[in-house]
C-alpha positions in Angstrom: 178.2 88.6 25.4 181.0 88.6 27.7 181.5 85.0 28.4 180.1 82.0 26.7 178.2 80.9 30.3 175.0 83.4 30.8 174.7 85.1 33.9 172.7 86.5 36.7 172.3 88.6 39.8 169.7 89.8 42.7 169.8 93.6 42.3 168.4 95.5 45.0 167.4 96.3 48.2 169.1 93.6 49.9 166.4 92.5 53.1 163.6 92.6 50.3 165.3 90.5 48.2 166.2 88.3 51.3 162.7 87.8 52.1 160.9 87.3 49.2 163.3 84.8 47.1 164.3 83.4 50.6 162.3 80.1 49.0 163.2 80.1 45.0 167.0 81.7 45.5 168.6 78.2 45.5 165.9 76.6 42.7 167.2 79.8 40.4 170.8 79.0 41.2 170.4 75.4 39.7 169.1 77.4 36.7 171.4 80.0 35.6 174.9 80.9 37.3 174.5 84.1 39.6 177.1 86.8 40.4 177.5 87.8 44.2 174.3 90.0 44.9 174.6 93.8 44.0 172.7 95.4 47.2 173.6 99.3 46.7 174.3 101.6 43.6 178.1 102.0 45.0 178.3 98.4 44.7 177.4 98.4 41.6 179.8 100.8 40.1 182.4 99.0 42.2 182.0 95.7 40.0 181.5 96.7 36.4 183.2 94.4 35.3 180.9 91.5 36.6 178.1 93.8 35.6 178.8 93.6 31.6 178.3 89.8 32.0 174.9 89.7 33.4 171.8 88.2 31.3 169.6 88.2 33.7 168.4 90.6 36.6 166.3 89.4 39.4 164.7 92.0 42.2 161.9 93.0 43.9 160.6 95.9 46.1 164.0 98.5 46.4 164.5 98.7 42.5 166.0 101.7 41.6 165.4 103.4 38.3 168.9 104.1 35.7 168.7 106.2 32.7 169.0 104.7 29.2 172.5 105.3 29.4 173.5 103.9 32.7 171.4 100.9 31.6 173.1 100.7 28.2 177.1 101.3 30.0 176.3 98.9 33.1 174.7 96.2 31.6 175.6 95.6 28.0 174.4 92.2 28.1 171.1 92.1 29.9 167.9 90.2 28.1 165.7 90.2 30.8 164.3 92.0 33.9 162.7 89.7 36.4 160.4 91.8 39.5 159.0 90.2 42.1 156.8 92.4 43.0 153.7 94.8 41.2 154.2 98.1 39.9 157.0 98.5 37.3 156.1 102.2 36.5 159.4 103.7 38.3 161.8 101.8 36.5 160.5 99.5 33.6 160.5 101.9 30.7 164.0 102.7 30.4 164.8 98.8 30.0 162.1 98.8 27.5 163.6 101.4 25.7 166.9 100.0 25.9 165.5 96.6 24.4 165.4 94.9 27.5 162.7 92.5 28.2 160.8 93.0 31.8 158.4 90.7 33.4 156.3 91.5 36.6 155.0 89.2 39.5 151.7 91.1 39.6 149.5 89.3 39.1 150.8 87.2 42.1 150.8 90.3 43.9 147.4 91.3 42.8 145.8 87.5 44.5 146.3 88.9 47.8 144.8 92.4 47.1 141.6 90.5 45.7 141.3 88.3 49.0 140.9 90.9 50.8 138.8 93.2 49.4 136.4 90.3 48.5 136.7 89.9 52.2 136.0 93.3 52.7 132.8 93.4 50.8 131.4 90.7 52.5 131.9 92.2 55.9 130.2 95.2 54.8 127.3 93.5 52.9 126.9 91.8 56.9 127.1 95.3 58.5 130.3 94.6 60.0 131.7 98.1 59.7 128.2 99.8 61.3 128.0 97.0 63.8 131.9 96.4 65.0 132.9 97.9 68.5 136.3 99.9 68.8 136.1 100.9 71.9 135.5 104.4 73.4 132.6 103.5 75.9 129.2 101.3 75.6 128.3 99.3 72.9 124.6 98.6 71.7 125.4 94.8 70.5 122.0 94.5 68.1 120.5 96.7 65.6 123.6 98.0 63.9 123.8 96.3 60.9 120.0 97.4 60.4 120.1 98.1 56.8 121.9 95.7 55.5 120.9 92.8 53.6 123.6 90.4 53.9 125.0 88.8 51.6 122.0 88.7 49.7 120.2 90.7 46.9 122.4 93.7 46.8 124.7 95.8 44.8 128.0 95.9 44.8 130.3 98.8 42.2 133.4 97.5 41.0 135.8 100.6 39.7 138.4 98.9 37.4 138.2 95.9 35.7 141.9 95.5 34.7 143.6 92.1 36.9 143.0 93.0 40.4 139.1 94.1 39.5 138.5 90.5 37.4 139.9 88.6 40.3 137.6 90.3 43.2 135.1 89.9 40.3 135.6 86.0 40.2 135.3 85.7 43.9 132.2 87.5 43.9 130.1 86.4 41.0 129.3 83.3 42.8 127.3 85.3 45.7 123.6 85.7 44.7 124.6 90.1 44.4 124.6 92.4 41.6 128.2 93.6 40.1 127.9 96.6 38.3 131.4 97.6 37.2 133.1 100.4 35.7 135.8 100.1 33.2 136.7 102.8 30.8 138.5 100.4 28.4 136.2 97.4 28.8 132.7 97.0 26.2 129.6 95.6 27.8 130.2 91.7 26.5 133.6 91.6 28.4 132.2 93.1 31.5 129.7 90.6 31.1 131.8 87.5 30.7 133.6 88.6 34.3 129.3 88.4 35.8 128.5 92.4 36.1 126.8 94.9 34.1 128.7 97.9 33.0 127.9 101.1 34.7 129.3 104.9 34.8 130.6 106.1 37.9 127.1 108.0 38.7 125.5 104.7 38.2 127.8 102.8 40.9 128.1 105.4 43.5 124.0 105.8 43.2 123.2 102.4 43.8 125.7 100.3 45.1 125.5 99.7 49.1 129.7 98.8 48.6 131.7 100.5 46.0 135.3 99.0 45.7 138.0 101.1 43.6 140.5 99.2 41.5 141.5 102.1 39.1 145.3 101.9 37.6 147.8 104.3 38.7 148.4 106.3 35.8 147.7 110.7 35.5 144.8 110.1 34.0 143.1 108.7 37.1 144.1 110.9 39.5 141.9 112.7 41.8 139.0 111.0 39.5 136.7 110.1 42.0 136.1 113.3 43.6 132.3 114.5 45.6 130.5 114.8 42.6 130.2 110.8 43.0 130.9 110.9 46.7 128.1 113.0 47.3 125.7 110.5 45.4 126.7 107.8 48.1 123.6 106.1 49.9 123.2 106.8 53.7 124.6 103.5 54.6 127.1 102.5 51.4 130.4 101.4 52.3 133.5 102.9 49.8 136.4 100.7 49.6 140.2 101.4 48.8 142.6 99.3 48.4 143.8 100.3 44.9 146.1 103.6 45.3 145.3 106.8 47.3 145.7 109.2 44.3 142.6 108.8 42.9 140.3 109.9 45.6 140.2 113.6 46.2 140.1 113.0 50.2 138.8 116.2 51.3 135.7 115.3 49.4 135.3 112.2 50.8 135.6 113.7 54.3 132.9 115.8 53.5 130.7 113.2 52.3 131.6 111.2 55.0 131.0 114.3 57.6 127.6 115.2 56.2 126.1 111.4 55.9 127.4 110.0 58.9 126.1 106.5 58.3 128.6 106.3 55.0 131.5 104.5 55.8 135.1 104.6 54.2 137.8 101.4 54.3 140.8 102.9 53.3 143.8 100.5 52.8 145.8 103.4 51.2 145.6 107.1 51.8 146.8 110.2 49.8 149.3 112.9 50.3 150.3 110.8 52.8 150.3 107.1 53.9 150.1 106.7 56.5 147.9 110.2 57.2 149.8 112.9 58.9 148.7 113.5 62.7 146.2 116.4 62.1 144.1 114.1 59.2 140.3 114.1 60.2 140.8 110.4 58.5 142.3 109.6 62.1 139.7 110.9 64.0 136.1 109.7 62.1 134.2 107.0 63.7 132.8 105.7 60.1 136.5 105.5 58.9 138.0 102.5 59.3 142.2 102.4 58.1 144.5 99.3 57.7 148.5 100.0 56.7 148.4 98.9 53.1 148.6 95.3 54.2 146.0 94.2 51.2 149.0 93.6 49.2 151.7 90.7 49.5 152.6 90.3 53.2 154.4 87.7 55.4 154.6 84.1 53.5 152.4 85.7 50.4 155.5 86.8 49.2 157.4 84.0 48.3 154.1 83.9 45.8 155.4 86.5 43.9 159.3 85.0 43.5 157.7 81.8 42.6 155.9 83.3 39.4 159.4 85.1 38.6 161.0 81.8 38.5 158.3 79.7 36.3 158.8 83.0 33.8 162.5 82.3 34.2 162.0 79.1 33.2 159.6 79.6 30.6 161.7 82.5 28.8 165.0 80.1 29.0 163.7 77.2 28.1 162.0 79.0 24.7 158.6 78.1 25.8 155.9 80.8 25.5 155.4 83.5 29.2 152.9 85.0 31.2 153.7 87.9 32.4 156.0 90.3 30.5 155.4 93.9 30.3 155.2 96.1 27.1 155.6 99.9 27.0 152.1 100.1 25.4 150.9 98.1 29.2 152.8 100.7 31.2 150.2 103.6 30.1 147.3 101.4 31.8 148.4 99.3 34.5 149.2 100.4 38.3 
């Protein structure tokens, strides 16, 4: 190293950063000694020098992604990546390669994302989505949610069972409902242990009145759940998204949507685009219903996520065993 004292800096997108270590900034800097924040890649270049003497990199949402050899040239003494926030996929790998260790807030970011679509599901098990007014003239206030059992003695798919699908998982196994739950990687005894029974695709979008997707984000998902499973759908089921857009082929589930108008799609994420472009049908369909990807960490949820970065902090300094670091063998399955 540079210096005998290690260092540290917030690299990043600077109100990001702001906001989500607004809390644990000052309990880090009685931790480890931090530079002057690096906000901008022209900043960056601009203080090499203080650069080369940095252990320790703490961000969040606004990461950029460097080359091995930027990483290598820049930082010379970094150990450790710290990311408040979920996905690592756009930069994580070439610190991997580069021998850098990274740890990932998400499964602090992932708590959120399970609230609410446990919240979800139990709004549709009620009806809420046939029954709920929005406007746009006179509203029949009984008989809507005919159809629907409650939450009671009914089905409900789970597509995913990697963190986010064992949490909403937990929160639900306590409700007298079936899980049936689709995981590619996962054998029948671990699907068990998290309260469901494992189930193809064909099996959840056939009998599950609400089918919630919590697929990873990798190629291999992508465009999987297309209208060969749409199409199964029962007249009243409910389809859930608040995963990532990519893996639903959308024009099929406007079509399934269009030709069994009692289906109903929640759609916290939407793909090409998110938010839809102007001319999607998604903005125009009664049984859609669209929230701004807000099912992730919002407002005061993420000082959640800067919290977990600092008890790895002080796990990984102190010598004492983590939580939540990320291998290059993780990247080819998680989100």
């Amino acid at each position: 190293m540079a210096g005998s004292v290690k260092k540290a800096v917030f690299l990043g997108d600077r109100g990001s950063i702001c906001r989500v270590y607004e809390k644990t900034a000052d309990k880090l800097g009685e931790k480890v000694e931090f530079i002057d924040p690096i906000y901008s890649r022209s900043e960056l270049e601009a203080r090499r020098a203080e650069a080369a003497e940095v252990s320790y990199i703490f961000s969040t949402w606004g990461m950029w992604h460097m080359s091995e050899a930027e990483i290598g040239e820049l930082f010379p003494s970094l150990e450790a990546v710290f990311y408040a926030a979920g996905s690592v996929r756009g930069f994580a790998r070439e610190f991997l390669e580069c021998g850098v260790k990274v740890f990932s807030a998400w499964a602090a970011n992932g708590i959120p994302v399970a609230q609410f679509t446990a919240a979800e599901i139990m709004l549709a098990l009620k009806g809420f989505y046939s029954s709920v007014h929005n406007g746009g003239g006179e509203w029949e206030n009984h008989g809507g949610a005919a159809g629907f059992p409650g939450i009671m003695d009914e089905k409900v798919g789970i597509i995913g069972a990697g963190m986010i699908g064992k949490l909403v998982s937990s929160y639900l196994r306590q409700l007298p409902i079936e899980l049936l739950i689709y995981d590619k990687f996962a054998d029948a005894d671990a699907i068990a242990k998290l309260g469901g029974r494992k189930a193809s695709l064909e099996e959840i979008f056939s009998e599950c009145l609400v089918i919630s997707n919590h697929l990873a984000n990798v190629p291999e998902t992508v465009g999987m759940i297309d209208y060969a499973l749409f199409s199964r759908m029962r007249e009243n089921a409910v389809f859930i998204n608040t995963g990532r857009g990519a893996q639903i082929k959308c024009g099929d589930l406007v079509r399934a949507l269009t030709e069994v108008r009692t289906r109903t799609a929640v759609l916290d994420v939407t793909d090409p685009e998110e938010p839809p472009r102007p001319s999607s049908p998604l903005l125009e369909m009664k049984n859609v219903f669209l929230t701004p990807h807000i099912a992730g960490s919002i407002g005061c949820e993420v000082h959640r996520m800067a919290e977990f970065m600092f008890e790895e902090f002080t796990a990984y300094a102190g010598g004492t065993p983590t939580r939540y670091e990320v291998t290059k063998e993780m990247l080819d399955t998680m989100a």
